[in-house]
GURO-385252 format. One line per field, with one value per residue (C-alpha): z, y, x; residue number from 1; residue in one letter. Coordinates in steps of 0.001 Angstrom, whole numbers, plus 500000, padded with zeros to 6 digits. Layout:
<pts>
Z: Z,...;
Y: Y,...;
X: X,...;
k: NUM,...;
r: a,...;
</pts>
This chain:
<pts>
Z: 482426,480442,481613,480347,482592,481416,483733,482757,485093,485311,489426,488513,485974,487980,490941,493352,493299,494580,492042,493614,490364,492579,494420,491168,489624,493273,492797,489865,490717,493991,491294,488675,485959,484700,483576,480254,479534,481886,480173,481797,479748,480960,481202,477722,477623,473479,473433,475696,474724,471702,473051,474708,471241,469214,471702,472266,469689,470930,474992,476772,479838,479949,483556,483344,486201,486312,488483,490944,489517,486008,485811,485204,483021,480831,480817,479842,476854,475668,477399,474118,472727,476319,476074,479144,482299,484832,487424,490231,493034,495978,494559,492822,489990,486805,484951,481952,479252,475583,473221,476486,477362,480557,480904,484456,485476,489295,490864,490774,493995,495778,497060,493424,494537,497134,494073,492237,494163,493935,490099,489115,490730,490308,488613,490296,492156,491823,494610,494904,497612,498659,500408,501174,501645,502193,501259,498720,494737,492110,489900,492462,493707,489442,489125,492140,491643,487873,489345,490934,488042,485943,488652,488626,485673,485675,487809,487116,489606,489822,491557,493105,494346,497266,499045,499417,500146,497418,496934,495416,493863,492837,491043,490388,491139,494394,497237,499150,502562,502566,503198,499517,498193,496155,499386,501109,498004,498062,501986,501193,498821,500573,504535,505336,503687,504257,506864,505873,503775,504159,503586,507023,506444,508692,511011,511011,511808,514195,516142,516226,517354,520269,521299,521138,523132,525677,524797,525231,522956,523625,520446,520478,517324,516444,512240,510849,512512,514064,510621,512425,515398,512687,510843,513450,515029,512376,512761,515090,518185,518164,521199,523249,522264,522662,525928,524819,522119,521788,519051,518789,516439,519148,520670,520150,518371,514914,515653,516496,519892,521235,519479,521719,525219,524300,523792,526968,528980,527420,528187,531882,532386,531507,532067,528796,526869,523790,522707,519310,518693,515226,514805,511480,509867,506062,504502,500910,498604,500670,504383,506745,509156,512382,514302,517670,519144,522574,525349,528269,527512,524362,522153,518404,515844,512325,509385,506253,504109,501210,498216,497153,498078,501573,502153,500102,502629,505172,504125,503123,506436,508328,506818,506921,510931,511253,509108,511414,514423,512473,512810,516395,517382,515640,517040,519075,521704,522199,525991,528291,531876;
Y: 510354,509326,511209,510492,511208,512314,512546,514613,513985,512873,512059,509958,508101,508007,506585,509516,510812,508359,507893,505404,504326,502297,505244,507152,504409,504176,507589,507850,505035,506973,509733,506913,507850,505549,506509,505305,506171,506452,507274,508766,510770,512820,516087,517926,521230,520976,516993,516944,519681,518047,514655,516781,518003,514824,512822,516245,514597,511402,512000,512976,515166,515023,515049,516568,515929,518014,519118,522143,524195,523641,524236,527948,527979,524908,526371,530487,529107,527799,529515,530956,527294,525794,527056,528929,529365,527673,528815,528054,525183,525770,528185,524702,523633,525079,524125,524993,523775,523591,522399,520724,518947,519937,519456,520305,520901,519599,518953,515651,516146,517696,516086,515814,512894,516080,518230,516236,515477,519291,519136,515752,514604,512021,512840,514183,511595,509366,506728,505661,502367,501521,497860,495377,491794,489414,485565,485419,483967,486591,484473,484244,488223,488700,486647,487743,491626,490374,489214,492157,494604,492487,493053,496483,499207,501619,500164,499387,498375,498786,496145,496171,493467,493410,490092,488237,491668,493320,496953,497641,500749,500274,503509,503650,506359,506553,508505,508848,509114,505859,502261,500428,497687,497746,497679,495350,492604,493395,492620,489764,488343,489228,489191,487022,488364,492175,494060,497785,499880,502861,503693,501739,499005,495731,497615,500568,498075,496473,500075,500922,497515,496946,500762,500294,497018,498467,495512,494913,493235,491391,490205,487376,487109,483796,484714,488041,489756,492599,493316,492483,494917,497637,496927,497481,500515,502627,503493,506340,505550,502078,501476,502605,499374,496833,496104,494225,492433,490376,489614,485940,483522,480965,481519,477999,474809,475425,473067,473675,472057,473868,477560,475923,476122,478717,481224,479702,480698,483693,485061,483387,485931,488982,490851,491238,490100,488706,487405,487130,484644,483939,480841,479566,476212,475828,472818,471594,474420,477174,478583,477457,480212,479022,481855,481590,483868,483029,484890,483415,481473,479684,479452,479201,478058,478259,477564,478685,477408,479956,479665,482844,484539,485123,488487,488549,485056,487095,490080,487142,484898,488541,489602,486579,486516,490254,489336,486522,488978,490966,488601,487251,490872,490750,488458,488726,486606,487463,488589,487629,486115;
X: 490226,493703,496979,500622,502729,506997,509556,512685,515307,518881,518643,516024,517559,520471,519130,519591,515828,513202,510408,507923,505917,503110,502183,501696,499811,497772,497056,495320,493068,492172,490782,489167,491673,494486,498503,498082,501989,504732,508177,511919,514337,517306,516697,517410,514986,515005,514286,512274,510276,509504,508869,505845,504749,505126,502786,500603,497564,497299,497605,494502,496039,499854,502222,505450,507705,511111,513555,511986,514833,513995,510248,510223,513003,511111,507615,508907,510361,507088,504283,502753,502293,500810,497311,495664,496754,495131,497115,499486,499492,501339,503913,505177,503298,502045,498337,497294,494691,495068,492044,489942,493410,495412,498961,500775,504344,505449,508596,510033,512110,509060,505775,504231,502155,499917,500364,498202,495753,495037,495066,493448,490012,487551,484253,481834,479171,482011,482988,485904,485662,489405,489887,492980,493191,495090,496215,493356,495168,495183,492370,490127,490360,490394,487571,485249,485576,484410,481901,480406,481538,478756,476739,476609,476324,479151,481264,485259,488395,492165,493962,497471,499158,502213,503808,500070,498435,495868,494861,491797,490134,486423,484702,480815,478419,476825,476071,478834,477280,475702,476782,475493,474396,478001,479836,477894,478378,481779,482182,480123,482663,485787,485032,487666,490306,489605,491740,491219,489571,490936,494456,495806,498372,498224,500609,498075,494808,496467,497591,493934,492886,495217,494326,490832,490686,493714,495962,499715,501893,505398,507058,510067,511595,513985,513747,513355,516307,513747,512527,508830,509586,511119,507731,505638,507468,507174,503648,503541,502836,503004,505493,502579,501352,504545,505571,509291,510554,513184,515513,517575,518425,518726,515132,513841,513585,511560,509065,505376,506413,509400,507308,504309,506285,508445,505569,503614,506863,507511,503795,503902,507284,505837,502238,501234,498049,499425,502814,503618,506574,508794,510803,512724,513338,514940,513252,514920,514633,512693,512141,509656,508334,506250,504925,502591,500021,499792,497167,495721,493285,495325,497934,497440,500909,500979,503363,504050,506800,508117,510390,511355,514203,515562,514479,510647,510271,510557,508080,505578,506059,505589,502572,501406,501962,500586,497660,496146,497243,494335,492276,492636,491862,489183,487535,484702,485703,488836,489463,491618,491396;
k: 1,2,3,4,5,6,7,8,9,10,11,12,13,14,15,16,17,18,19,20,21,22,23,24,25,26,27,28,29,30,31,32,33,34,35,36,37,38,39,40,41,42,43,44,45,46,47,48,49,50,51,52,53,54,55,56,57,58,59,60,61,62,63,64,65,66,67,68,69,70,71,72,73,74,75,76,77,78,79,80,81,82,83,84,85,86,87,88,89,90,91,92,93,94,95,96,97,98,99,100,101,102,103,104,105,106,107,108,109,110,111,112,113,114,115,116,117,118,119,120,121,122,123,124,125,126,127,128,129,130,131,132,133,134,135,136,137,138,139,140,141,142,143,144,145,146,147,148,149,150,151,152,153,154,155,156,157,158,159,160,161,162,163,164,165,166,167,168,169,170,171,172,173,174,175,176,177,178,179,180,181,182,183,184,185,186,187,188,189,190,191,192,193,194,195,196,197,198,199,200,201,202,203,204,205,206,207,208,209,210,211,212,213,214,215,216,217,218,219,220,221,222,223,224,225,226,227,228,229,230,231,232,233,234,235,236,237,238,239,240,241,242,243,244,245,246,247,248,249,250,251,252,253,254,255,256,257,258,259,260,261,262,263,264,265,266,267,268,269,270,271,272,273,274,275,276,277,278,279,280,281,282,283,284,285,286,287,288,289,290,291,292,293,294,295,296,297,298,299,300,301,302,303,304,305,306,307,308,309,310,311,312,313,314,315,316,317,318,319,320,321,322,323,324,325,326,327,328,329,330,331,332,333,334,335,336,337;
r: x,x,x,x,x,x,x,x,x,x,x,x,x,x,x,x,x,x,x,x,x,x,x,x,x,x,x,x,x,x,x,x,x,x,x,x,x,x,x,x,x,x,x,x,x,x,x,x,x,x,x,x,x,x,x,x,x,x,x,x,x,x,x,x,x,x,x,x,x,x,x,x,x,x,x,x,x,x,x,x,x,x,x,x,x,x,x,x,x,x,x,x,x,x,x,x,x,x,x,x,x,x,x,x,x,x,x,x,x,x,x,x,x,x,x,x,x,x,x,x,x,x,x,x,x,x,x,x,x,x,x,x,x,x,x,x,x,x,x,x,x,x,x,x,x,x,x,x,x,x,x,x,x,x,x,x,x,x,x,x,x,x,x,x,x,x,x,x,x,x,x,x,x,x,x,x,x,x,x,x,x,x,x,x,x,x,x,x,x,x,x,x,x,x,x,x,x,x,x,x,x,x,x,x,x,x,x,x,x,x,x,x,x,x,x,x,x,x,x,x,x,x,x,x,x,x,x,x,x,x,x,x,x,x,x,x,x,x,x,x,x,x,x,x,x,x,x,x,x,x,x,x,x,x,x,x,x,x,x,x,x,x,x,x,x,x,x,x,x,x,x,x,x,x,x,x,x,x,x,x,x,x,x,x,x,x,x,x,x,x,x,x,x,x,x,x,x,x,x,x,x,x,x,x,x,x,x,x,x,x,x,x,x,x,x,x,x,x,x,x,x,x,x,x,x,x,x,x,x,x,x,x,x,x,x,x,x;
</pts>
């Protein structure tokens, strides 16, 4: 299903009400339909009103985001000319249906995006299998969820992309109770790259893993300026999880050496199970990030040099670091002595 979605709002052409377009365009992928059209206008009732009734033919299911304020006033005007009412959602937003077409009216400062999950739904018997990886280049992810589209009748994808991390949403008919032969090709493909599939970040996996294994974590961070700890400590609950961090420029050499005994020190100080340590080197044009994960039994370093700008070097070094802190709690034998 095909919805165009309006917004009429000065705040949000100004700037001073949020509109977070990904999450829009996640949503309708979570319900197998697509945002064919996205458009913003200021707020004019007249205009704007017939903007709505110049694109009425050729849109499927139209969106109409306004002001909380404004709704009412908007929709009275017209109601004779919006087909039947559907009804009410939470006291906020208004459905109706004209000629097998819905259009709905939600408030743009409000939660719109748990509005319409109320309001627009996949098809019935329809799956909807949600997974993230990471590191993986956009061809190959492009051309291995190709791959297993051919593979299988029905079946289509919407892909998102974020600083080396991919969102996927794969629709085909199924039985939803049941692990299938869909999802096991698909962990197949991608079982070194997946970390979730579900709606859990990194920082989310790795909460539930170092729960579920009892762990502690100390993180010493010479490069991001906390932006890891800040990161991290925003899931609830995770400083159950950290035992300290620690925050300085000047925390070692940036070389694999000096990271090597400085995270061997740093985990003999302190009685945690895994230390997680950030250094910083700039090399020509970009930034080289060398991070450690030390327990133990071993201590593993890794680089990565980026050439983007300061700060979207420091999201990709980052989850770069938190995604192979994935996977060393992943693994099987990981323990500690």
């Amino acid at each position: 299903m095909k919805y165009s979605t309006y917004v009429f709002s000065n705040d949000v052409i100004k700037g001073q009400t949020k509109f977070d377009i990904a999450a829009l365009h996640k949503f309708f992928a979570s319900a197998d339909c697509q945002c064919e059209k996205l458009v913003f206008f200021n707020f004019d009732k007249q205009n704007n009103w017939q903007t709505l009734q110049t694109h009425q033919q050729t849109d499927e299911n139209q969106i109409v985001l306004l002001e909380n304020a404004q709704i009412d006033d908007f929709t009275f005007d017209h109601v004779q000319s919006l087909g039947k009412y559907l009804g009410t959602i939470d006291e906020q937003a208004l459905l109706f249906e004209k000629d097998g077409k819905k259009i709905a009216f939600l408030p743009v400062d409000g939660d719109y995006i748990n509005l319409l999950k109320k309001i627009v739904k996949a098809p019935d018997g329809k799956i909807i299998y949600k997974l993230k990886l990471f590191g993986l280049t956009k061809t190959q992810v492009e051309n291995d969820l190709e791959e297993i589209k051919n593979s299988f009748m029905g079946l289509s994808y919407q892909l998102f992309y974020d600083n080396l991390i991919y969102e996927i949403y794969i629709s085909y008919f199924g039985n939803p109770n049941e692990i299938d032969d869909v999802q096991l090709k698909i962990a197949s493909k991608f079982k070194d790259a997946m970390f979730s599939e579900s709606d859990l970040s990194l920082e989310g996996t790795i909460l539930q893993l170092l729960r579920l294994k009892n762990y502690k974590i100390a993180i010493h961070d010479g490069s991001t300026g906390g932006y890891v700890e800040n990161r991290l400590l925003a899931q609830p609950n995770f400083d159950e999880v950290i035992k300290s961090t620690k925050t300085d420029r000047q925390l070692c050499s940036p070389n694999s050496e000096a990271l090597y005994n400085y995270s061997l020190s740093a985990l003999s100080q302190t009685t945690v199970d895994l230390v997680l340590v950030f250094a910083k080197a700039s090399k020509g044009e970009g930034e080289e990030y060398l991070f450690a994960l030390a327990d133990k039994k071993s201590v593993h370093v890794f680089k990565n040099k980026f050439s983007k700008t300061q700060p979207q070097n420091k999201i990709l070094a980052t989850n770069s670091a938190l995604f192979h802190l994935f996977k060393k709690l992943k693994q099987n034998d990981f323990d500690f002595h």
